[in-house]
N, C-alpha and C positions, 0 to 999 in steps of 0.2 A: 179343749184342743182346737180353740177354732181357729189360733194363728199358726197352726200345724197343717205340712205340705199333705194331699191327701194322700198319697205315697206313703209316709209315714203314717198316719191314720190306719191305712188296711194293714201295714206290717204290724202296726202293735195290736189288732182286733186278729191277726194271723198268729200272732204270739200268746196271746191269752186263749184262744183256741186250743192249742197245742197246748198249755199247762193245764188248762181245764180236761181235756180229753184225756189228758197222761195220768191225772186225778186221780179221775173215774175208773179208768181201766186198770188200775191198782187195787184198789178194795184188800185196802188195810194191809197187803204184803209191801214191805221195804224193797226199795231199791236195791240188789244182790249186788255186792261190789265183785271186782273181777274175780278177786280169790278167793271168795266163797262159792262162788258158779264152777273154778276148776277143781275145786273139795270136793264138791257134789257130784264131778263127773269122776274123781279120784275113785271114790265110795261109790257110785256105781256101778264101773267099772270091775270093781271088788266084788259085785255080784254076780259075773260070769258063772252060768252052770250052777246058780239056783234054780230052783223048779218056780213054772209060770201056775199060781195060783189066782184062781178070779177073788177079788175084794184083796188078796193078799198084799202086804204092807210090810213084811219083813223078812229076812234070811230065810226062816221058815218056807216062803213062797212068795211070788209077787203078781199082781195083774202091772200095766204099762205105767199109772197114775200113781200105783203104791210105790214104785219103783222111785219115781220122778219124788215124791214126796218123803220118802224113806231118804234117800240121799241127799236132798236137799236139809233136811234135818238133825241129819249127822255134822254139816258142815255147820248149821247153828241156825238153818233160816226156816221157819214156819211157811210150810204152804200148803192150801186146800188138798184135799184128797183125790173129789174128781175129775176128768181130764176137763171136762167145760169150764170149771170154776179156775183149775190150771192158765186156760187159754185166756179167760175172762181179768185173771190175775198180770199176765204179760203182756209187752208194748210188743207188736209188730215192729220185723226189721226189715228193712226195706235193701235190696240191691244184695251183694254177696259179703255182709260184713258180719260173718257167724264168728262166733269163739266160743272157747273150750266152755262147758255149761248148758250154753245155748238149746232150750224146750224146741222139739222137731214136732208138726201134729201132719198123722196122715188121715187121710179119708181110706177107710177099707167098709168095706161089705154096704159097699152103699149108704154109709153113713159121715158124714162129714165133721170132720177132724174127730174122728174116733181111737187113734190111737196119738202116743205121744213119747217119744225117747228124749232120750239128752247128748247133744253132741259133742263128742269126743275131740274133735280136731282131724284134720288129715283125712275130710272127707267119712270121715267113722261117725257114729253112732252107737249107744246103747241101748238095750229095750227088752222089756218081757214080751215076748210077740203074741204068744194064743195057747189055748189049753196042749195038756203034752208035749210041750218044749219046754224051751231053759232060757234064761236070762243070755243074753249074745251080745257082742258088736255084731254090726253090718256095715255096708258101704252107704252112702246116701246116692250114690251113681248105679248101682244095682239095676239090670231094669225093672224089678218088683217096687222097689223103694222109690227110684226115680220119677216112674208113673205117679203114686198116690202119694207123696211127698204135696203137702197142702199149703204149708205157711212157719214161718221160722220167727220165735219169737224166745225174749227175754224178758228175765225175772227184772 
């Protein structure tokens, strides 16, 4: 590259960066094309008014990650179970470019990105929130949500 402008130099060292890092932070999940992310928000949607059960992963009951991973598998795409490996699995989106699918992670009880729904569109959300509730939409403008609202990321 040495009759190359150094301009170009740092953008293609700026570009392999970004395919390298995008890599890594995949750990073996596919790329979700669009219509499988709105599947998954179809289906769990579909689980309004299940009961929030802890480790729970299906109809039967759900913790926030069995949720995200339960519906994401109906649609046809394999993802980790826990919420870290969830987060560890997804690219950061940067700026306000959500869509329907889109992994929401919040920090509650003092723990950072501990919880995690799937975004509906139109500002909504879904999620199993905590023992003795049920599966819900929310707002993501709420001011409980809006507060601890952490990071927005995709499959």
């Amino acid at each position: 590259m040495s009759g190359v402008a150094p301009s170009v130099r740092r953008l293609s060292a700026a570009l392999l960066l970004v395919v390298v890092a995008g890599c890594a932070s995949t750990s073996n999940v596919p790329v979700t094309d669009p219509a499988s992310a709105d599947r998954a928000a179809g289906y769990a949607l579909k689980m309004v008014g299940k009961p929030y059960k802890y480790g729970g992963s299906s109809p039967a009951g759900f913790d926030c990650s069995g949720l995200v991973q339960y519906s994401y598998k109906q649609a046809g795409v394999k993802l980790p179970r826990e919420t870290g490996d969830l987060l560890r699995s997804s690219t950061p989106l940067r700026g306000s470019h959500l869509r329907r699918g889109d992994l929401l992670f919040f920090d509650q009880e003092g723990k950072k990105k501990s919880h995690v729904g799937i975004y509906l569109g139109d500002g909504r959300f879904v999620h199993a929130p905590s023992s003795g509730k049920q599966v819900r939409a929310d707002r993501i403008d709420s001011p409980y949500w809006k507060k601890h609202l952490s990071e927005a990321r995709r499959i």
